[in-house]
GUMI-521580 format. One record per residue (C-alpha): residue in one letter; y, x, z. Coordinates in nm, 4 decimals. Example, Ala and Ser with C-alpha at 12.3 -4.5 7.8 and 13.67 -1.06 7.14 Angstrom:
<sites>
SITE aa       c2       c1       c3
SITE  A  -0.4500   1.2300   0.7800
SITE  S  -0.1060   1.3670   0.7140
</sites>
This chain:
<sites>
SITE aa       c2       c1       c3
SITE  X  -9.5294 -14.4154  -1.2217
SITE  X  -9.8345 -14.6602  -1.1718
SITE  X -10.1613 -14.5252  -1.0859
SITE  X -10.4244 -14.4575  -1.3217
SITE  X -10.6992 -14.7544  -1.3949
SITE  X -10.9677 -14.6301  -1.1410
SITE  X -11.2171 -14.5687  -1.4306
SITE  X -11.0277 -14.2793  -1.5811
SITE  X -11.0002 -13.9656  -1.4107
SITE  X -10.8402 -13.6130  -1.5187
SITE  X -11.0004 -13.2424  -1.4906
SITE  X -10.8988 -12.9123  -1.6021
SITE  X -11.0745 -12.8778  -1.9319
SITE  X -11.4045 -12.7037  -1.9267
SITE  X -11.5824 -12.4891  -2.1859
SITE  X -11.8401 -12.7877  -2.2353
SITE  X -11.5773 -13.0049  -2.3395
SITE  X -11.4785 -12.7851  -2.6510
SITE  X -11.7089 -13.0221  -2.9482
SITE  X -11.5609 -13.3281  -2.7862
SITE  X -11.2684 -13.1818  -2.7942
SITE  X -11.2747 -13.0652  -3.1291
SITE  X -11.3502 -13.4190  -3.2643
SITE  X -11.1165 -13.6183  -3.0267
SITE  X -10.7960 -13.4205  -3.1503
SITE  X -10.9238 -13.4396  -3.4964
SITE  X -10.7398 -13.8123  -3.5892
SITE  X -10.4094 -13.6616  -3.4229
SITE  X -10.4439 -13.3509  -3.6675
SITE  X -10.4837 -13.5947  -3.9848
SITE  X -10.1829 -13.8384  -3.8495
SITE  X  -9.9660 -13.5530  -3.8038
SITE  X  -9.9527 -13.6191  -3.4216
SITE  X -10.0277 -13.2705  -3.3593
SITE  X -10.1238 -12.9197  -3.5248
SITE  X -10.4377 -12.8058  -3.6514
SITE  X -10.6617 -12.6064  -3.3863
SITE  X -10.9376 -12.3632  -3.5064
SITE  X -11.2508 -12.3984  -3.1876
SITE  X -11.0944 -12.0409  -3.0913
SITE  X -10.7891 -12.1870  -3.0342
SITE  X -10.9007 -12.4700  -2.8690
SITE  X -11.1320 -12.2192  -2.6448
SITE  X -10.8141 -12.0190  -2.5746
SITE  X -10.6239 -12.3567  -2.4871
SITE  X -10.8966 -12.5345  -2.3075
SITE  X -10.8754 -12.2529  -2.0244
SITE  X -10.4952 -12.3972  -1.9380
SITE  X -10.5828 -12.7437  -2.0714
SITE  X -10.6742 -13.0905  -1.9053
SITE  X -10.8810 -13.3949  -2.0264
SITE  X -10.8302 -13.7522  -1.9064
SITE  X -11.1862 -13.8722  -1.9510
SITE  X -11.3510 -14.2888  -1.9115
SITE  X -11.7001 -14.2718  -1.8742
SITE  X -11.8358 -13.9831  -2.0721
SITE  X -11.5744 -14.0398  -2.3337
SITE  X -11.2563 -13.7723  -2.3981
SITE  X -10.9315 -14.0553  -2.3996
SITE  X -10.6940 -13.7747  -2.3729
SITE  X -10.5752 -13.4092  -2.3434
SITE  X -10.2769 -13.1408  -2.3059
SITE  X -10.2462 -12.7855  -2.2082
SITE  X -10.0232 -12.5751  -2.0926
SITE  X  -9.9708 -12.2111  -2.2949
SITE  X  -9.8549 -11.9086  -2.0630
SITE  X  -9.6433 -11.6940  -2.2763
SITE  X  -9.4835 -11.5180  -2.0020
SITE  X  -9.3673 -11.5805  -1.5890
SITE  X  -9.0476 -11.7326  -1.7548
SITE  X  -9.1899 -11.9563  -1.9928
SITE  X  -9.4587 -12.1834  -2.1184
SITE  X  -9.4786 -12.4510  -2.3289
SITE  X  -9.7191 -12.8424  -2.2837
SITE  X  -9.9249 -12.8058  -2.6465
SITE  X -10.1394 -13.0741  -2.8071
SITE  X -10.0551 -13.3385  -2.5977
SITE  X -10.2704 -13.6769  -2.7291
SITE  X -10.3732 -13.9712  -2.5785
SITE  X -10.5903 -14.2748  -2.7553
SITE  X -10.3685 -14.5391  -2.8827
SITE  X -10.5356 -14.8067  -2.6844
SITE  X -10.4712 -14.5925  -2.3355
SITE  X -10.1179 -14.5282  -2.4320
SITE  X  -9.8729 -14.6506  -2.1583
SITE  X -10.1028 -14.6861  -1.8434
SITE  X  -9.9835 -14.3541  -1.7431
SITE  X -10.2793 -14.0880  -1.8975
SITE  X  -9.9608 -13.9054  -2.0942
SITE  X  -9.8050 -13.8441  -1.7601
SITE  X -10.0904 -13.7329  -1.5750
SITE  X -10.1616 -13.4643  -1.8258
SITE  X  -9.8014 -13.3375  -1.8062
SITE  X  -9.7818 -13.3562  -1.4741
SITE  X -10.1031 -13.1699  -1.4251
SITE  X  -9.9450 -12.8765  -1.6786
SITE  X  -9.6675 -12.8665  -1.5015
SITE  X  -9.8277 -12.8087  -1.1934
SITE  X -10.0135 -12.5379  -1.3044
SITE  X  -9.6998 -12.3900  -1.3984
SITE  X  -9.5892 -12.3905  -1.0649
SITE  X  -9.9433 -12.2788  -0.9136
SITE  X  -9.8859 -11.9642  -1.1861
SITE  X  -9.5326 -11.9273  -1.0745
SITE  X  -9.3844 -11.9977  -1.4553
SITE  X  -9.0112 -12.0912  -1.3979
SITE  X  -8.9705 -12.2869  -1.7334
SITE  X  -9.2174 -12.5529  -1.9239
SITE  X  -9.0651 -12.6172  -2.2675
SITE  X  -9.1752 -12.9024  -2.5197
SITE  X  -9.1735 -12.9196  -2.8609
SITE  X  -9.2199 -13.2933  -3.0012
SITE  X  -9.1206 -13.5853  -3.2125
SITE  X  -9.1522 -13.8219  -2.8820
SITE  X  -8.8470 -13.6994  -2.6868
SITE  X  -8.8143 -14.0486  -2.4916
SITE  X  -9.1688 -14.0242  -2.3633
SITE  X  -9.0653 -13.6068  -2.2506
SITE  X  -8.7874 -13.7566  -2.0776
SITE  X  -8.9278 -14.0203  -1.8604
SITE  X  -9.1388 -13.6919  -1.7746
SITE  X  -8.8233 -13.5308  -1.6361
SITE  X  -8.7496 -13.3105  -1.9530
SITE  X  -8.4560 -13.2776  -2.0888
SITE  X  -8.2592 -13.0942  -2.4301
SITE  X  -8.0861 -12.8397  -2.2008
SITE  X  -8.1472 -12.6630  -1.9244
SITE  X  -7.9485 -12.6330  -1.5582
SITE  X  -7.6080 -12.3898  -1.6926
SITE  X  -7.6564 -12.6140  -2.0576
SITE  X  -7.9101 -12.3337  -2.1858
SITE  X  -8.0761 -12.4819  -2.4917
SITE  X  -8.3384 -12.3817  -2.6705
SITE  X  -8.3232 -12.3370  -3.0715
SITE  X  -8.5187 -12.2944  -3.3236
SITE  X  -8.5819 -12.1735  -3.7145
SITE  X  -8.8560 -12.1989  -3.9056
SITE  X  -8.9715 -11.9437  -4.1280
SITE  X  -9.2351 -12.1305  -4.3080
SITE  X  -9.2981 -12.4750  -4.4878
</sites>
């Protein structure tokens, strides 16, 4: 993977970063990139969460939700469509899936319309013995 420009640089996400936040995922939200987040979500997220940041400005973000030592699962993954494909995407999931190591999770599931881009990652649809995750959903 190339490196990063030298001008952007990624942080765990901080409790300062939550307004910025807020309005950076907001186009995502109204493309249907990603879901809706309330600021308590975000809050709740941001703790497990990293921003890729040029200058003062938020260019992109992902955390990581702990549901249990098994499992947890990269959520609201975004990056600016102009810093798309210089490697931001990767950094963030590579930094979530380091924390999932630091935490000792054994599993980091995705859920996502970009399955190519989860790939190049190193994820894949099943799972070492062809486990495979599925799914219902019991709401429009």
């Amino acid at each position: 993977m190339p490196e990063l420009p030298p001008d952007i640089r990624i942080r765990q996400a901080i409790l300062a970063d939550l307004n910025k936040l807020q309005d950076f995922i907001t186009p995502f939200v109204e493309q249907n990139k990603i879901l809706p987040r309330t600021v308590d979500e975000l809050n709740l997220l941001a703790h497990s969460g990293f921003v890729a940041f040029r200058d003062d400005e938020i260019i992109g973000f992902a955390a990581l939700e702990i549901y249990s030592p098994k499992l947890a699962e990269i959520r609201s993954l975004a990056v600016k469509d102009e810093y798309q494909g210089v490697g931001v995407g990767k950094k963030l999931v590579e930094s979530c899936i380091e924390l999932a190591r630091n935490k000792n999770v054994l599993e980091v599931m995705v859920v996502t319309s970009r399955e190519e881009f989860f790939q190049s990652c190193g994820f894949d649809f099943t799972l070492p013995g062809q486990k495979k995750a599925l799914f219902i959903q019991t709401r429009e």
